[in-house]
N, C-alpha and C positions, 0 to 999 in steps of 0.2 A: 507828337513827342517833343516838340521845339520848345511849346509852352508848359507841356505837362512836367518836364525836370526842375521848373522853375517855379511853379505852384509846388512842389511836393517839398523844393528844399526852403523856400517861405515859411509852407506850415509846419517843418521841421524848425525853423530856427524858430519860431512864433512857441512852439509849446517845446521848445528846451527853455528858454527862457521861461515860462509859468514852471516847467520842472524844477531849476535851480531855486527860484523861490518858494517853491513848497521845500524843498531838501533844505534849505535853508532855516526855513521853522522847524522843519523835522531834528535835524542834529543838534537842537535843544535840549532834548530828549532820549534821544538814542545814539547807539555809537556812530562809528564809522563804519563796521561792516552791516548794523542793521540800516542805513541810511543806503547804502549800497543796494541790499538787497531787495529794499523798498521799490529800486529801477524795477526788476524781473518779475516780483511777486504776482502780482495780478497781467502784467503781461506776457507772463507764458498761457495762460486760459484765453488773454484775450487777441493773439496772435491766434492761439486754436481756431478763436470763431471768426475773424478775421479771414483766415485760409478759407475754411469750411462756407463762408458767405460767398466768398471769391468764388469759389469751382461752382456756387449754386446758381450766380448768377450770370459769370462768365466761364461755361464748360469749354472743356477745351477734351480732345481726343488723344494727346499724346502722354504716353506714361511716363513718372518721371524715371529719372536712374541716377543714382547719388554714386558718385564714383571716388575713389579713396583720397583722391585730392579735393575733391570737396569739403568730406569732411576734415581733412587735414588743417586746408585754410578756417575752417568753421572752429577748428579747437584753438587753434594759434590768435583768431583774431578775438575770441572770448575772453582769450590769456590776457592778449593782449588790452583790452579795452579796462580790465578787469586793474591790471599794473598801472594802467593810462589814471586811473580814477585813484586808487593807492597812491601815485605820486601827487594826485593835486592835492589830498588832504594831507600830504607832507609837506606841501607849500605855506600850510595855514601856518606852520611850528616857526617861519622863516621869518627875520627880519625884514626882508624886501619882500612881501609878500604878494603886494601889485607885480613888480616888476616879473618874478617867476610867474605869475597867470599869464602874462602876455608873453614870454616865453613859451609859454606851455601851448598858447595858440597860433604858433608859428606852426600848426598841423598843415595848413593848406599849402606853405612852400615846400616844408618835407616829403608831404605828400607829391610834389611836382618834381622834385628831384628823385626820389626813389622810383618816380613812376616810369620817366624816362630813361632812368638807368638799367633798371632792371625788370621793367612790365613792357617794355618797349611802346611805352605811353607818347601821344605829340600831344604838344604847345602850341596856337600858333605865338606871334608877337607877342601881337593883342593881349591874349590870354596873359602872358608868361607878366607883362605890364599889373595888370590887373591883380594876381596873384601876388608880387611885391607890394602894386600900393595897398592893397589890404592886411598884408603882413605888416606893413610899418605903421599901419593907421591903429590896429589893435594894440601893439607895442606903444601906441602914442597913448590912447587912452589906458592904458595899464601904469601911466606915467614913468615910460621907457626912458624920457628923457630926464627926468630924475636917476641916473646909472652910480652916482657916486655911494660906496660902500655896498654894491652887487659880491654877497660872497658868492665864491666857486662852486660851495653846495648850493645855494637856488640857482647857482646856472645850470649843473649837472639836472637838478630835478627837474626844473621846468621846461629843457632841450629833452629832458628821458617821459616827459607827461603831453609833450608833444609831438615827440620820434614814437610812443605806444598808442595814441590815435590814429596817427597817420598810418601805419602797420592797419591797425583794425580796420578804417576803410579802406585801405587797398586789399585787405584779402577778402573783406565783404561783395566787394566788388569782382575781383577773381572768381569766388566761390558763385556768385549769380553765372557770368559767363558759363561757368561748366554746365549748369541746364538750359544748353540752349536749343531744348529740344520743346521747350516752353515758350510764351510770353510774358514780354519782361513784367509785368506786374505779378505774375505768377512766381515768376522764376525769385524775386526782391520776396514774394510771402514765405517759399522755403526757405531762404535764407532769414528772414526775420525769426520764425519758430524756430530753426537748428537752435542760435545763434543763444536767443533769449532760453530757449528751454535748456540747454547745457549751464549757463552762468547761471540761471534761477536754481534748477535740482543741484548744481557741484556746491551752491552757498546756502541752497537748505541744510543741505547733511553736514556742511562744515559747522555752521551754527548751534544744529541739532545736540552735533556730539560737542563741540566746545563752548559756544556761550549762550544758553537757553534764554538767559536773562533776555538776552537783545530782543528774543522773539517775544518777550512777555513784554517786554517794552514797546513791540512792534505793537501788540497786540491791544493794548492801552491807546495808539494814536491810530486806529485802525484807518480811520475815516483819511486824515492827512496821508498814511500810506497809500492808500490808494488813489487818493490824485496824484501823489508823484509818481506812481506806478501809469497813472489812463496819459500823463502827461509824458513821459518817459516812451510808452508803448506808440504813441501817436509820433511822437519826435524821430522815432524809430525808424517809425514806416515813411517819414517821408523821405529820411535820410538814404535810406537801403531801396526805396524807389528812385529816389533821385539820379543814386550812383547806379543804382543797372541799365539808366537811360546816357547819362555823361561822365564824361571821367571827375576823377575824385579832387583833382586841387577845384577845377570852378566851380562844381558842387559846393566844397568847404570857401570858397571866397565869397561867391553869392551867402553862403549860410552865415557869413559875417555879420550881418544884418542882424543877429540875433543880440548883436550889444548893441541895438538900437532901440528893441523890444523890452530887454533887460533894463535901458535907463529909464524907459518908457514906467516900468514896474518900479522902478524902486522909487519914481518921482510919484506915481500917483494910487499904489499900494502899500508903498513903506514909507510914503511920505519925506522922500528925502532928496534934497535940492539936488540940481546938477551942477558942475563948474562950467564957465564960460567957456575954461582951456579946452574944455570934451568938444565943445563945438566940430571944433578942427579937426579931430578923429572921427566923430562920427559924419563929415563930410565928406573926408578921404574912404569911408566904408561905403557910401554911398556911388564915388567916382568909381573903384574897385569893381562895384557889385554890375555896373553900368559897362564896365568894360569887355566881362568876362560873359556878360549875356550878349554882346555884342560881337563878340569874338566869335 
C-alpha cells in the first residue's frame, strides 16, 4: 500500500491534466454547465464496469452496507465538488485570474487544517513542511507574487473554489472509511459510483429540463466529450483510491505534480512556451512532493 497511494495519485494528476486540456477545447463550444457535465457523462457507465470488473476479478465475501452517513458525506461532497468547479469558472470573469487559480489550489493546506480540526486527522512535521511548500510553489507559479490589485471578490472565490475541494475530499475520504467492512480498492469503487452517478443523473435532469441546447451542443462534440469524461473518470479513480489508502492533504500535495504534467501539455500539445520564472515553482512542487512521500 506504501507505493500503491503514490502511483494512483500520479495517474490522477497525469490524466487530470489531459482532462483540463480536453475541457479547455471543449468550452469552445459548450457552456459551462455542459463542460461540467462532460466530467460524469460517460463516467457513471464506466465506474459501473469498473466496479463490475473489480468484484470479477478480485471477489471478496463481505457484503456491503451503506449507512446514512455515508451517503450523507456522498451528497455533500458532490455538492460540494460540484460549487468547487462553479467557482473556478467564476474565476475566468476576474481580473486577477492566475492569482484566484492558485488560490483556488491552496486545497491541500485546507484540507490539512480541516482535517486535524475536525476529522482528528495527524501531520507529522515532515508532512505539514511539505504541504506548505507546495502551497506556496503553486501560488508561485499562478504568479502569486504578482499580488498588486488582488480584488476581495477573487479572494473570496478562489479561498471558496478551494475550501469546496478540500470539503469533497475530505468527505470522499470519510465516506470510503464507512465500508470498512471491504478492501480499500473496493471500498474507493463505491465511492467513485455513488459520487459520480449522483452529479452525472442530478445534471442530466437539470439540463434536460433547463438548457437542452448544451446537450445538442454536447452532442455535436461527442468524441471530445468523451475524453474528458475517460480522462475525468480515470483521474477519479486514482484520486478516491489514493485517499482511502492516505490522508487527503499529502495525497493533494504529491497530486501537485499535476502542474508539471499541465506545463508539460501546454509546451508540447498547445505549443506554448514556458517562463523561466515557473522554473522555480515547478521545483518547489517537486521538493514538496519528495517530502510528503517521505514523511
Amino acid at each position: 500500500m506504501a507505493i500503491s497511494w503514490i502511483l494512483f495519485t500520479l495517474m490522477a494528476a497525469f490524466m487530470q491534466a489531459w482532462r483540463n486540456a480536453f475541457q479547455k477545447q471543449l468550452s469552445s463550444t459548450v457552456d459551462v454547465c455542459g463542460v461540467t457535465l462532460a466530467r460524469f457523462l460517460f463516467g457513471f457507465p464506466l465506474a459501473a464496469l469498473y466496479i463490475i470488473g473489480l468484484y470479477h476479478f478480485k471477489p471478496v465475501d463481505s457484503v456491503v452496507y451503506f449507512t446514512p452517513k455515508y451517503w450523507s458525506y456522498i451528497f455533500i461532497a458532490g455538492i460540494s465538488q460540484i460549487v468547487a468547479t462553479a467557482l473556478m469558472v467564476q474565476l475566468f470573469k476576474q481580473k486577477n485570474y492566475a492569482i484566484g487559480v492558485g488560490l483556488a489550489k491552496s486545497e491541500a493546506i485546507l484540507a490539512a487544517i480541516i482535517g486535524v480540526i475536525f476529522l482528528s486527522d495527524h501531520l507529522s512535521m515532515l508532512a505539514w513542511l511539505g504541504v506548505l511548500i507546495g502551497g506556496y510553489a503553486v501560488f508561485l507559479l499562478s504568479k502569486g507574487n504578482q499580488i498588486t490589485g488582488l480584488s476581495s471578490k477573487t479572494l473570496l472565490i478562489g479561498i471558496g473554489s478551494g475550501l469546496s475541494f478540500a470539503i469533497t475530499s475530505l468527505l470522499v475520504r470519510e465516506a470510503s472509511l464507512e465500508l470498512s467492512m471491504l478492501p480499500t480498492l473496493h471500498r474507493a469503487a463505491w465511492v467513485l459510483i455513488s459520487v459520480i452517478g449522483f452529479q452525472c443523473i442530478g445534471m442530466l435532469l437539470y439540463l434536460s429540463l433547463f438548457s437542452r441546447q448544451t446537450l445538442v451542443a454536447m452532442w455535436q462534440r461527442l468524441g471530445l466529450t468523451f475524453r474528458v469524461s475517460f480522462c475525468s473518470f480515470m483521474a477519479s479513480l486514482g484520486w478516491f483510491s489514493a485517499m482511502s489508502m492516505m490522508s487527503v492533504p499529502v495525497v493533494k500535495t504529491l497530486g501537485q505534480v499535476e502542474i508539471l504534467f499541465s506545463m508539460l501539455i501546454s509546451a508540447y500539445f498547445f505549443k506554448e512556451k514556458l517562463a523561466r520564472a515557473e522554473h522555480w515553482g515547478l521545483g518547489l512542487v517537486v521538493i514538496a512532493a519528495i517530502l510528503v512521500i517521505w514523511a
